[in-house]
N, C-alpha and C positions, 0 to 999 in steps of 0.2 A: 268222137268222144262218147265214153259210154255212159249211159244213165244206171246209176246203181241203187236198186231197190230199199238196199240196207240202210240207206240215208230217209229219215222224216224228221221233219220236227214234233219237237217234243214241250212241254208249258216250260220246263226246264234250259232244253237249247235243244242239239240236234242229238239223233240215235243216230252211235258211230259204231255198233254192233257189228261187227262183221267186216269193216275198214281195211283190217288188221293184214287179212286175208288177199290185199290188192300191193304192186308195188306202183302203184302210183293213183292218185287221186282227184277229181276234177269238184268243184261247187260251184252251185247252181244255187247262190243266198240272192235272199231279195235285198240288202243292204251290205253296204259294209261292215257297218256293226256288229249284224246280229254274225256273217261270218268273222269276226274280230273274236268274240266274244266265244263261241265255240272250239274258234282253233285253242284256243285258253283254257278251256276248259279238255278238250282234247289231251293237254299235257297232264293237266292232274288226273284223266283218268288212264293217260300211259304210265304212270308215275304208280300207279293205285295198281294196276294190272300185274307188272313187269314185280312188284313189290311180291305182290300176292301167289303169283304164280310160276314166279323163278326164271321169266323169261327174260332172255338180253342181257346188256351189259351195262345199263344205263343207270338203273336204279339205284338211288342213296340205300347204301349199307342200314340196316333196322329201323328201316322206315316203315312205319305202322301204317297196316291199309286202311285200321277201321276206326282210326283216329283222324278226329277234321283237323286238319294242316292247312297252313298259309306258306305262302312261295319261303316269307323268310324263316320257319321250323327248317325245312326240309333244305333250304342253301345253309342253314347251320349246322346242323347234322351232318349234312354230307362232307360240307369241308371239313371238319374237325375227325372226322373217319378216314378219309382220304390222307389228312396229314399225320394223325398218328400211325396209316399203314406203312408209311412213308420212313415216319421214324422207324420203326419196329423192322422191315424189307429186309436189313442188315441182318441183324439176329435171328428174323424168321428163315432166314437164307442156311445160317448153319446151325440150327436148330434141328431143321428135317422139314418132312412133310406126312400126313395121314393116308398119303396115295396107294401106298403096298399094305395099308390092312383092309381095301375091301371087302368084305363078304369072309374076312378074316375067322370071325368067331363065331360059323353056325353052331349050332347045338348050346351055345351059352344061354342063360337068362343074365338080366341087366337089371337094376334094380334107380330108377332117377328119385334123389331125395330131396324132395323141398324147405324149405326153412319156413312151413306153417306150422299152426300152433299144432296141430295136430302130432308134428312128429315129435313130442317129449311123451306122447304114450308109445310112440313105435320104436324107441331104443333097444329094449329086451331082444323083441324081435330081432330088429337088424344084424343085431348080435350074431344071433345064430344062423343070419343068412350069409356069416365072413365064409369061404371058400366056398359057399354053392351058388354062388351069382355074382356079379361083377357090379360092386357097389360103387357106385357115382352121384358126385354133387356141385352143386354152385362154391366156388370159393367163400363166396358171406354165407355160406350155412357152415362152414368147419367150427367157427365159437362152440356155436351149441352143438355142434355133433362133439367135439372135442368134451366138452364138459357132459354129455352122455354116454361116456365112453366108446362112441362107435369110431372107424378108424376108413374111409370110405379108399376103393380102389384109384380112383383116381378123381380130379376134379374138374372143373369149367370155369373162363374167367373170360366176361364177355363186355363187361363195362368200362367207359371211356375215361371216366369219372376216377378220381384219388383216395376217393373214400374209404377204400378198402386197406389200408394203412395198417388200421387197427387191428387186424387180423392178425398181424405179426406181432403187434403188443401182449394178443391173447395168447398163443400157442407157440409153445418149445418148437425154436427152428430144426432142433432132432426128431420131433415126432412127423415134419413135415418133408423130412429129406425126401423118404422112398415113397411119398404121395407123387404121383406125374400132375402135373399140368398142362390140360388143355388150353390155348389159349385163342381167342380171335387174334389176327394182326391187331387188328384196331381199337385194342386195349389200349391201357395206358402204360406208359413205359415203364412208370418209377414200380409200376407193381408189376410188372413182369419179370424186370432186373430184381428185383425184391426178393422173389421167392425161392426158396431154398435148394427147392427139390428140381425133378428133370421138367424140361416147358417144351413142349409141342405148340407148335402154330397151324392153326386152322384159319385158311383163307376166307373173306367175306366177301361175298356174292355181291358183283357191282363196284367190287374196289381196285385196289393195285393188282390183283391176280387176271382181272378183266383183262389187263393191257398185257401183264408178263407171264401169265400161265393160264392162260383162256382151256387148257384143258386138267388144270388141278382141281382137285373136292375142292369146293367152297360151301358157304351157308349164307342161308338168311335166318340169324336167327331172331327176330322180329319182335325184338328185344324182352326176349325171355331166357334165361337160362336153363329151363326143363325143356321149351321148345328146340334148342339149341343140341340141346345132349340127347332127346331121344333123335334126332335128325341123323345124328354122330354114330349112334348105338344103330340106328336103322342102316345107315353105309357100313358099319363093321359086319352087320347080318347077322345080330345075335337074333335065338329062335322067339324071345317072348320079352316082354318088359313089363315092371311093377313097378307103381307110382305109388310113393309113400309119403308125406309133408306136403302133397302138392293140394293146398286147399281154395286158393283162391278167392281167399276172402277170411271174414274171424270167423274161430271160433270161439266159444266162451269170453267175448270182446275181446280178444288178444290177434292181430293183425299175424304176428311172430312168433316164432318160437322164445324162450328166452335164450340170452346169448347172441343171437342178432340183432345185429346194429340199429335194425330200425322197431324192436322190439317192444321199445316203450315210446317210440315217438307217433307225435298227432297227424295222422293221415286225414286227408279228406277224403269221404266212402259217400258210398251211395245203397239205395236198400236194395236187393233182389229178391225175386217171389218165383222157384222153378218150378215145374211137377219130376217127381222124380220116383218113379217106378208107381204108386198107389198114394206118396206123399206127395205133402205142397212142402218145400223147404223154403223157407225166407232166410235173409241173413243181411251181413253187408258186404261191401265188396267198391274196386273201385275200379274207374275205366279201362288201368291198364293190365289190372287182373283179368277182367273182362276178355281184352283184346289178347292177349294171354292164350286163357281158354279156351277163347275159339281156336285160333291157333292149330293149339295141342291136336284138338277135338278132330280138327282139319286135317290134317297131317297124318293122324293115325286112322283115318275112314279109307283117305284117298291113297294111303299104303297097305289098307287091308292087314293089320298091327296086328297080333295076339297081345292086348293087353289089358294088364290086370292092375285096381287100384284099392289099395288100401285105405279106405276113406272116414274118414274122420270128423267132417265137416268141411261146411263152404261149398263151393261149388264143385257136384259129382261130375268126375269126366264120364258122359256118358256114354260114350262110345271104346269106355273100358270096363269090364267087369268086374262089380264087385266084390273083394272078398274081406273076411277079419281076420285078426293075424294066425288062428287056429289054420286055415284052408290056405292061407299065403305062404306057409311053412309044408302045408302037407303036396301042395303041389311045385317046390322047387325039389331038384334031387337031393341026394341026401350027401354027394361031396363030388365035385369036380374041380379040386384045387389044380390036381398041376396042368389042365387044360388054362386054368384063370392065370396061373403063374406063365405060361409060356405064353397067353396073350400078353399078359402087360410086361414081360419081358422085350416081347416085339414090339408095345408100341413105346417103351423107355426108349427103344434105342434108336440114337439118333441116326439118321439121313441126308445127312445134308444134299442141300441143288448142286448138282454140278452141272459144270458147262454152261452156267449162265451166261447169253450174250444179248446185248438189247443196241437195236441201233434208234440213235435221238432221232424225232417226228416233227419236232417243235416249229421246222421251216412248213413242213408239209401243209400238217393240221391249220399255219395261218395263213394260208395263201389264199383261200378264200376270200378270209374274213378283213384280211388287209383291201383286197381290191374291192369289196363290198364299201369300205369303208370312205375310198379312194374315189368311184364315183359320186355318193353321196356328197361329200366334201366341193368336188367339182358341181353336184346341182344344186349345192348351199349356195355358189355365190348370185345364183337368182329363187331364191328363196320362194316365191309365189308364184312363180310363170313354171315351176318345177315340182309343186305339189305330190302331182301325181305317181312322178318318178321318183321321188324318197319315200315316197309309202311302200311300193313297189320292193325296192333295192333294203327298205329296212324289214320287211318281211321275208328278201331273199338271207339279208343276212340270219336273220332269226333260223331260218332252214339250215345256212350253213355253219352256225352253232351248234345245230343240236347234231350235224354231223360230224363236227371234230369231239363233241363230247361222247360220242357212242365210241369212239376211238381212244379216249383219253378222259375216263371220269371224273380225273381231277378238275376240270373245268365244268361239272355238270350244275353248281350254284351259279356260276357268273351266266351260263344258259337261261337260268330262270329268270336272272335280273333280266337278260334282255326280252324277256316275255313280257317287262312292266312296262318298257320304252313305245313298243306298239301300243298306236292310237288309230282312231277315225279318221284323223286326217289334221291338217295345220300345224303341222310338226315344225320347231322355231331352232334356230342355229345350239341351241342350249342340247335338243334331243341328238341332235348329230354330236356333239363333244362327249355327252354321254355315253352313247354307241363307241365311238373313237377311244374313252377308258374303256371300256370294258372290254374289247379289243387287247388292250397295252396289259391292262391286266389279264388278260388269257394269258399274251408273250410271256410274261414274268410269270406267271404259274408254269405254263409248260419248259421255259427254262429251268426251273428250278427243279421239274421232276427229272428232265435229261439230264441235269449234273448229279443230281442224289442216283438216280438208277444206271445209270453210265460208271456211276465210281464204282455201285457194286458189282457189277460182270467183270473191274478190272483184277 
């Protein structure tokens, strides 16, 4: 058995630094507990990892790394992602895919527009940057881009949520036709059917494509929609990007631009104090702008970005450089329409999957977890003389959960429940029945994904 270095403790629990790196594992705790308590912690910081750094198949779709989570955010999340990808599988199936434009559009710039208050000074601009860059934005910024008369190339539509209803009360379904949409699967359906114009689906990283196209572009886009679309723009291989509305935070106390939705409503903010070239900027701002930011920030260091921000207020992305709209104008070229026309020509046009075939799992993935279940049951009936071996057998099942769930993420919340059933020890006939649903509830989830994804390969 090898002793490995990388393990200490820590005032916190253990340092699993380096873990990652072994396929198999041995501990050497002085208690049960404190290893109980570590393997626990273990999860959230695979959870925190896999989120952060794109690795595996595990991770809940826009799960926030640098947001403190409890087991039940992130089993809520994740199923309600998993089952709108579920709904959506169908239509994203003949919709197409984003697979054949990568590295599609070198020599283009890309322009991501935010819905902070900043962009009602940057309409003029925009204006004149129609055919010499490829204008993109959040679906909830078209109000106000609409009522600034800017007309953006294409858009993004990443939220789970209904909300966005209103958007189609604001804006002529003819001015929205020959806009494309980007979409996550794991949007909401009523507004994906909703919109007028052509809809591309974009797989999310950790969802349904984990199980049915483990080699399709996916995202995390880690619930931002600027993070989201420079990701998109960065796999099409445009040469530069310029960030304009994207302020993250108020300014002049206005959260929003006008026109969007959350433009006069009460946010709860918090104050920021940055240095920012020779300034101190304070402002306000809130968590998820924050987590946002970083993000961004993230993303375009660790791809080495040309990128350029029009900035306005709020929080400066600093690891883009900044210009005013005189030098954002003087350094786009001066017309590259019909390259911009024959991109969004390509990515309007649909693709559909073909050759879909998926054979069901559902025996597979519970075979485990059935005989895990099976023993237990059988060391139930002497509950005390058996301590030992249900502690055992419920930590093996805990193993063989998180194995059918890297296989099948739709099960990746009822994994976590079974992380709450682990105890110290004196586990009573109530924790075996608990274990035993959640079992039955796997069955019934993964039946239900092999008859929804069985009917679409027919």
């Amino acid at each position: 058995m090898p002793i490995l270095p990388v393990c200490r403790p820590t005032e916190t629990g253990l340092d699993i630094r380096g873990l990652r790196f072994y396929s198999s594992v041995y501990f050497l705790a002085h208690n049960q507990a404190f290893l109980n308590r570590t393997v626990k912690e273990w999860d959230y910081d695979l959870l925190n990892r896999l989120s952060k750094n794109g690795e595996g198949k595990m991770k809940p779709p826009q799960f926030d790394p640098r947001k403190k989570v409890t087991h039940d955010s992130i089993k809520t999340i994740h199923k309600k992602c998993i089952t709108h990808e579920l709904d959506n599988t169908g239509e994203a199936l003949r919709h197409g895919h984003l697979d054949h434009l990568k590295n599609i559009a070198h020599g283009l710039d890309g322009i991501v527009i935010g819905a902070g208050p900043s962009l009602e000074k940057g309409f003029v601009t925009l204006k004149q940057c129609n055919d010499r860059a490829l204008l993109c934005a959040a679906l909830q910024a078209l109000p106000a881009l609409y009522a600034g008369g800017v007309k953006p190339d294409f858009v993004m539509l990443i939220d789970q949520e209904e909300a966005h209803h209103h958007i189609f009360e604001k804006i002529p379904p003819e001015w929205l036709a020959n806009i494309t949409m980007i979409y996550l699967v794991c949007a909401d359906k009523k507004v994906v059917e909703r919109y007028p114009g052509t809809k591309i689906p974009c797989w999310t990283e950790g969802g349904v494509a984990a199980n049915l196209f483990p080699e399709s572009f996916a995202i995390n886009p880690e619930g931002n929609v600027a993070v989201a679309l420079t990701k998109i723009l960065h796999f099409f291989g445009l040469n530069r990007i310029f960030f304009v509305g994207q302020d993250f935070g108020w300014t002049d106390d206005k959260s929003h631009a006008a026109g969007h939705h959350a433009a006069n409503a009460n946010i709860d903010h918090q104050a920021f104090n940055i240095k920012f070239g020779k300034e101190e900027l304070s402002g306000k701002t809130t968590t998820q702008y924050v987590a946002a930011w970083q993000s961004l920030r993230g993303y375009v260091s660790e791809n080495k970005m040309r990128a350029f921000n029009l900035y306005g207020g709020g929080l400066p992305i600093l690891e883009a450089e900044t210009v005013d709209h005189e030098s954002m104008l003087h350094l786009l070229p001066d017309a590259t329409n019909e390259r911009i026309s024959s991109f969004l020509r390509l990515l309007s046009t649909s693709r559909p999957v073909e050759g879909f075939r998926y054979t069901p799992r559902r025996k597979e993935l519970l075979r485990d977890l059935r005989k895990d279940i099976q023993r237990m049951e059988k060391y139930g009936l002497s509950l005390q003389n058996n301590q030992a071996k249900i502690a055992n057998q419920m930590l093996k099942l805990r193993v063989d959960f998180r194995n059918a769930a890297r296989k099948n993420t739709y099960i990746v919340d009822l994994m976590l429940e079974m992380d709450e059933i682990i105890k110290d020890g004196n586990y009573e006939r109530d924790d075996i029945r608990k274990a035993d649903s959640l079992v039955k509830r796997a069955s019934k989830r993964l039946e239900y994904f092999d008859k929804v994804v069985t009917g679409l390969a027919k």
